[in-house]
C-alpha positions in Angstrom: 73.4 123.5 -302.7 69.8 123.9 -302.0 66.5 122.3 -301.7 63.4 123.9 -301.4 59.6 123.4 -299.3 56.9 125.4 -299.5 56.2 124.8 -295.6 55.0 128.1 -294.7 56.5 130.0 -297.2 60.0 129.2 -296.3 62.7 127.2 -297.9 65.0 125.0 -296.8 68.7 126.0 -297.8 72.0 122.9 -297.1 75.3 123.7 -296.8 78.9 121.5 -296.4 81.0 123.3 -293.7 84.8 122.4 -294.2 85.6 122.8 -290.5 83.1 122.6 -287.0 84.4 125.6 -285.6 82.8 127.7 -287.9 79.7 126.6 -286.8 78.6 127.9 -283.3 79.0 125.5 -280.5 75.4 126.8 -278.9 73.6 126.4 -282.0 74.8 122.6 -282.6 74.6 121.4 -279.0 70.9 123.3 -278.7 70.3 121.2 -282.0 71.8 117.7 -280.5 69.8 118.1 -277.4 71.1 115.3 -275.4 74.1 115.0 -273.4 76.0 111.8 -275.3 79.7 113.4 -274.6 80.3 112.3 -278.2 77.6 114.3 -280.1 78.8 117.5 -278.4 80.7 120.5 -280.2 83.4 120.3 -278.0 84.2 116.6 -278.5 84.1 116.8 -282.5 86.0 120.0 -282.1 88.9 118.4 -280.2 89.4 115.9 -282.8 89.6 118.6 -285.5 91.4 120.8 -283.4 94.4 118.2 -282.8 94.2 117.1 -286.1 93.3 113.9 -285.4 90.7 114.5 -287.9 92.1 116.2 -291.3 92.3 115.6 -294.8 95.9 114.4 -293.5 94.6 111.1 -291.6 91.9 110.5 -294.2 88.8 112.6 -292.2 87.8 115.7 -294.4 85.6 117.3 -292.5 82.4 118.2 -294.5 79.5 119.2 -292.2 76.1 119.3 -292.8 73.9 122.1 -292.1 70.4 122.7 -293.0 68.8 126.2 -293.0 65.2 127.7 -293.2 65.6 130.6 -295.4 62.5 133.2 -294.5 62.5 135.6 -297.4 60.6 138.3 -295.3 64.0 138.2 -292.6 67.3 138.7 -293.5 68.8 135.9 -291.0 68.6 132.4 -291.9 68.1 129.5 -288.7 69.9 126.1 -288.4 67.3 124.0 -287.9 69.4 120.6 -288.7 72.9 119.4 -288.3 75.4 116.6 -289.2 78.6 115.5 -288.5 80.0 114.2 -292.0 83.3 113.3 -293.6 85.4 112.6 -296.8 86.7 109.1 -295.9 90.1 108.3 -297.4 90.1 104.8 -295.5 87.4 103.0 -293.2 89.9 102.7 -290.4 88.2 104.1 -286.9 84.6 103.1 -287.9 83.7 100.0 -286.5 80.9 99.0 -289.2 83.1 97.3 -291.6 83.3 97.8 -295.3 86.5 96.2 -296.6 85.0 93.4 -298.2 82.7 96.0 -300.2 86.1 98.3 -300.9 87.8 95.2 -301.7 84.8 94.2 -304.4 85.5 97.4 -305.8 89.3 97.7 -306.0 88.8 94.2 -308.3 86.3 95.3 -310.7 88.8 98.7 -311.3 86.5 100.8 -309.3 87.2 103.2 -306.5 85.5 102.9 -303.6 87.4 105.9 -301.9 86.4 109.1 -301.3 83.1 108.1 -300.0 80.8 110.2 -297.6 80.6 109.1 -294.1 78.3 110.6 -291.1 79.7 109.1 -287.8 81.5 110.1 -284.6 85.2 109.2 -285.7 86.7 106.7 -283.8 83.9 105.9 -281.6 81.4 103.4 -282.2 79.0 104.3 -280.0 75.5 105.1 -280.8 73.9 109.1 -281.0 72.2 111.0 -283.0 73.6 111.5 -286.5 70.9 114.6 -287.4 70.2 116.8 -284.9 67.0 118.7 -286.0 65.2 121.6 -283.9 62.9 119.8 -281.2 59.8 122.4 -282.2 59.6 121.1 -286.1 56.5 119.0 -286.8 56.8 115.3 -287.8 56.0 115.9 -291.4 59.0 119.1 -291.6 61.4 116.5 -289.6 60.3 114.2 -292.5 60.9 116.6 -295.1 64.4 117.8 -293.5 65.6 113.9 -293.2 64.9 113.6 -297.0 66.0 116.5 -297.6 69.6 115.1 -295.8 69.5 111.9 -298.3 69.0 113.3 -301.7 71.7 116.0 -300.7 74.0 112.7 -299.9 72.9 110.9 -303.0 72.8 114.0 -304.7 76.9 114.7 -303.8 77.7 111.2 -305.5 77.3 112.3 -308.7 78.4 115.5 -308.4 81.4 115.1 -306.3 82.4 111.8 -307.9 81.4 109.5 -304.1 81.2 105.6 -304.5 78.8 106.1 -301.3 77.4 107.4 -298.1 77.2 105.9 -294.8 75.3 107.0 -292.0 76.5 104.4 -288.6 75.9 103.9 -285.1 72.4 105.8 -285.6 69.4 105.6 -282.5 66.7 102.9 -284.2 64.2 106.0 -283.9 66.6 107.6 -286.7 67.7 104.7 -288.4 64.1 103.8 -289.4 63.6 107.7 -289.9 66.4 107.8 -292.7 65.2 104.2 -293.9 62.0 105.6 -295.0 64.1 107.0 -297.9 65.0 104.2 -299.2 68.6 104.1 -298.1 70.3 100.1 -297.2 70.0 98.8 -294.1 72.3 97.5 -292.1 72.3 95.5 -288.4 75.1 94.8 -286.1 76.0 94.3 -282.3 77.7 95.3 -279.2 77.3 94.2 -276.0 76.3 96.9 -273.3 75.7 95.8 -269.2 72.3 97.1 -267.9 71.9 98.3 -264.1 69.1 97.0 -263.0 69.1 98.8 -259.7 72.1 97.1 -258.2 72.8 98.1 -254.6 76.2 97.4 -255.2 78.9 94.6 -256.8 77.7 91.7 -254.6 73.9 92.4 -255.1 74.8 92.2 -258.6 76.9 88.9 -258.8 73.8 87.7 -256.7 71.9 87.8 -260.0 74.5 85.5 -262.1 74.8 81.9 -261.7 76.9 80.1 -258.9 79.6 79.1 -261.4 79.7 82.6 -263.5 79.8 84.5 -260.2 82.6 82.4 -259.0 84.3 82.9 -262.3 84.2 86.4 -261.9 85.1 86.4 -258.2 88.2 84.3 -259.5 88.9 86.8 -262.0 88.8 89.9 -259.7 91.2 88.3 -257.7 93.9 88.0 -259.8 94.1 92.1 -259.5 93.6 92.2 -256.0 96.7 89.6 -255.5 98.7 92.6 -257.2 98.0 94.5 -254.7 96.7 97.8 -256.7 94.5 100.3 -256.1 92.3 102.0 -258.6 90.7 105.9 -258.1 88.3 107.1 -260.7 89.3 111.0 -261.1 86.3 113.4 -261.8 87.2 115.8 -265.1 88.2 118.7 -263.5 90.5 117.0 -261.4 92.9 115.5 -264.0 96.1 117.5 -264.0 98.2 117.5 -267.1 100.7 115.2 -265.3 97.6 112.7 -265.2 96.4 113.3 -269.1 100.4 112.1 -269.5 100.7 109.2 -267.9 97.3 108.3 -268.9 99.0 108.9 -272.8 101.9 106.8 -271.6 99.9 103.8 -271.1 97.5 104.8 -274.1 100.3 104.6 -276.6 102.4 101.2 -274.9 99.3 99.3 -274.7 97.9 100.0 -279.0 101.2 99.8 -279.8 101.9 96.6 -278.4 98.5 95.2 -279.4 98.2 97.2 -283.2 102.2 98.4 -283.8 101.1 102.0 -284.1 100.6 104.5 -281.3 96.2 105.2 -281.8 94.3 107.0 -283.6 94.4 109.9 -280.8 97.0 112.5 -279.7 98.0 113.5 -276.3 96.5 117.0 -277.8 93.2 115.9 -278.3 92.8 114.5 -274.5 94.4 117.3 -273.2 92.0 119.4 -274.8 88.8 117.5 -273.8 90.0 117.8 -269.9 89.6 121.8 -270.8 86.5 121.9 -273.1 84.7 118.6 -271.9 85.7 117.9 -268.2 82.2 117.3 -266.8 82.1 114.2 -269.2 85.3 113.0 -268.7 86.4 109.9 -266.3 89.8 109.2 -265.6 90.7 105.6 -263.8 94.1 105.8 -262.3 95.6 102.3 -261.6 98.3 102.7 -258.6 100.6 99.6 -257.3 101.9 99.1 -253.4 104.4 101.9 -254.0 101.6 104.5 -255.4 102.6 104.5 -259.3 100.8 104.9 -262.0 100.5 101.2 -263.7 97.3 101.7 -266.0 94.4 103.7 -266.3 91.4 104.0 -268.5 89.7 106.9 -269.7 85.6 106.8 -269.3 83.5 109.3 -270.8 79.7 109.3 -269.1 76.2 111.3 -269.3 73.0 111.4 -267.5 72.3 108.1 -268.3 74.9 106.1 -269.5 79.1 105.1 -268.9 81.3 105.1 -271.8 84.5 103.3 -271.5 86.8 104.4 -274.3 90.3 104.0 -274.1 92.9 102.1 -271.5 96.5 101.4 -271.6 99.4 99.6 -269.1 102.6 99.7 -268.9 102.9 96.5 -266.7 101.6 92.8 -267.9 99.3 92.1 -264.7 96.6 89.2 -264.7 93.6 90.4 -265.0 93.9 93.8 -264.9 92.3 94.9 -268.5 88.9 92.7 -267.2 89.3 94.6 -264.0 90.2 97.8 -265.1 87.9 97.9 -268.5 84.5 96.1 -267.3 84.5 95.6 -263.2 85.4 99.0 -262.0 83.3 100.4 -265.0 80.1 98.0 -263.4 80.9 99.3 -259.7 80.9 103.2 -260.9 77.9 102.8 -262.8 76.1 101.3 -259.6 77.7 103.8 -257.3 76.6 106.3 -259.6 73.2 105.3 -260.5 73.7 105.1 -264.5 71.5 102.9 -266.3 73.8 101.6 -269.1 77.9 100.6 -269.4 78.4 100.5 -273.1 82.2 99.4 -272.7 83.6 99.5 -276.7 82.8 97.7 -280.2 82.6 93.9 -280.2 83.7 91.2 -278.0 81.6 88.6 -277.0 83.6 87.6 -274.3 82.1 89.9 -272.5 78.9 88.3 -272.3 80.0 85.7 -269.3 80.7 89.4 -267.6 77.1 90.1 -267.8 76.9 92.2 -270.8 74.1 91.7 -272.9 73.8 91.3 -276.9 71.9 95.1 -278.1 71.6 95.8 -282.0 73.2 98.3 -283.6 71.8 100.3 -287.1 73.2 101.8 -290.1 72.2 103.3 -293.1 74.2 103.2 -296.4 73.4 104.2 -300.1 75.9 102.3 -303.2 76.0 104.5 -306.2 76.8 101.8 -308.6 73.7 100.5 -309.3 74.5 96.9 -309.7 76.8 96.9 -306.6 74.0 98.1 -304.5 72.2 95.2 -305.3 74.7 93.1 -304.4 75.8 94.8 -300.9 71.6 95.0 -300.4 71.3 91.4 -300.4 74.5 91.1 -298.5 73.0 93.3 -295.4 69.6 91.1 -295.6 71.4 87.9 -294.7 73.8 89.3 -292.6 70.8 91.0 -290.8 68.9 87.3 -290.2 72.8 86.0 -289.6 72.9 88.8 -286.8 69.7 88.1 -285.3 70.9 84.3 -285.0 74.0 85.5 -283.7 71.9 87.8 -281.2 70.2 84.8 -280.1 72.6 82.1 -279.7 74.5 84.7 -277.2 71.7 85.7 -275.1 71.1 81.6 -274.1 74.8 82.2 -272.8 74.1 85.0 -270.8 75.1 83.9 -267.0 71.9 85.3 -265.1 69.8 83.5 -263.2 66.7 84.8 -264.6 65.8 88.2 -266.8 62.4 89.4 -267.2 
């Protein structure tokens, strides 16, 4: 499939890569150019590797890789990547579509395969194209088009209801708006360090009655007498990565009936191929075993926390272990931002604030589109509202 400018006499070539490892790990991380743990080659590469992500589980990886063809060299350059799957399902995205799949499935229409550019199972917002930092504006313009008619283009061709692009930067969500592509707002609630000295100076900031509520909370775990040890990347053994599976597996089964997304293969690789990213939170009780733990992933700026699993019922301990000792590292630590997961409101009394989320979608059925565009305009203004109404029940004292 190709697409051609006539930007200095050389073209622009796409093609759909079935697998990320056959695309070198230098040339998509140099492309990516930040150092989100999730838009790294070796975290999409673990997923594929484990088979977490295969045409089995309903993820057919189908890359996207843009070229610049120079006809007076024989090599052709990346200049632009994608992460991008054949969706089977919309399980493990986090934007949700059901209601649009279910809409199909009663008018005798498939909604599955669609086209889906995300980081599976993580809704955490990156960079969905990463394009080489010395193109002009107007070639980044051209290569982001570019992207979309090749989507809208595989539709037709490939028989696609759709393409979704989610959890995009604003920056790129109005970039890949400009071609015309739906819109679509959401929400997650992210805690923001606001030069904290440490815990106390940061309940000083909340209101008598929120800090005591949290002090209350926090001392439910204490009363259990654990103690908790964040464990650097490196360090995790594979006797850690297991018992961290252990709990993993009780705790979504308990809560879901299945065992996760994730196998014990995929963590275990990303403690060999990702260990400077990865946080492991070992909860010990008063004889020194392994209750709980939670696995964080973090970068220069920002904490992740991902996953978490117990295999004792204790009182507070998911607030503890999920949010508070997440708040502490990140002041310890000096990151700016604790995005701790995908919805949940109830963590606004825990200080985390209401943030918007974009996405970027494109129907093929004409009259559908329609239907699902006016859908994401009043869910956007229902959003905003939402946004709103949650903010008056943050439990600072003041923000500026």
């Amino acid at each position: 499939m190709q697409a051609n400018s006539d930007l200095n006499s050389l073209d622009y070539e796409v093609e759909l890569v079935d697998a990320i490892a056959k695309i070198p790990a230098k040339s998509w991380n140099r492309l990516m150019a930040d150092d989100n743990p999730f838009n790294q080659h070796e975290y999409l590469a673990a997923l594929e590797f484990s088979e977490c992500v295969c045409t089995k589980t309903g993820w057919t990886p189908l890359h996207l890789l843009i070229k610049e063809v120079n006809t007076h060299c024989a090599k052709d350059t990346i200049v632009a990547v994608m992460p991008l799957y054949i969706k089977a399902h919309s399980y493990g995205e986090y934007v949700f579509d059901w209601a649009w799949a279910d809409a199909f499935e009663r008018h005798q229409l498939a909604y599955y395969p669609k086209l889906l550019s995300a980081v599976p199972f993580t809704p955490t917002t990156g960079k969905r194209l990463g394009i080489d930092k010395t193109k002009t504006q107007s070639e980044q313009h051209i290569i982001w088009q570019l992207v979309a008619n090749t989507l809208t283009q595989c539709l037709s061709e490939y028989d696609f209801s759709s393409w979704h692009c989610l959890f995009l930067p604003k920056a790129q969500f109005e970039q890949l708006s400009q071609t015309n592509s739906l819109q679509r707002l959401s929400t997650q609630f992210h805690w923001f360090n606001r030069d904290y000295t440490d815990f106390d100076n940061f309940l000083a900031t909340l209101s008598s009655r929120k800090r005591k509520d949290i002090k209350k909370e926090r001392a439910k775990a204490s009363r259990a007498n654990l103690s908790f040890e964040f464990i650097e990347g490196p360090d995790i053994t594979t006797e850690l990565w297991q018992l961290f599976y252990a709990c993993y597996q009780q705790t979504y089964a308990k809560r879901s009936g299945h065992y996760g997304y994730l196998n014990l293969v995929f963590f275990e690789t990303l403690g060999t191929t990702l260990n400077d990213a990865v946080i492991l939170l070992v909860v010990r009780d008063n004889e020194q075993r392994i209750v709980a733990s939670a696995l964080y992933f973090k970068s220069a700026t920002h904490l992740y926390g991902r996953y978490w699993g117990a295999l004792v019922d204790i009182d507070g301990l998911h607030f503890e272990a999920c949010y508070y000792q997440g708040i502490e590292y990140c002041i310890d630590n000096s990151l700016q931002v604790f995005d701790a997961g995908a919805q949940g409101e109830h963590k606004v009394p825990r200080g985390f604030e209401p943030i918007a989320t974009y996405s970027n979608h494109e129907i093929a059925h004409q009259e559908f589109r329609q239907a699902i565009h006016s859908f994401t305009l009043q869910e956007a203004e229902n959003i905003k509202i939402y946004m709103q109404q949650l903010k008056q029940k943050l439990p600072y004292k003041s923000l500026d």
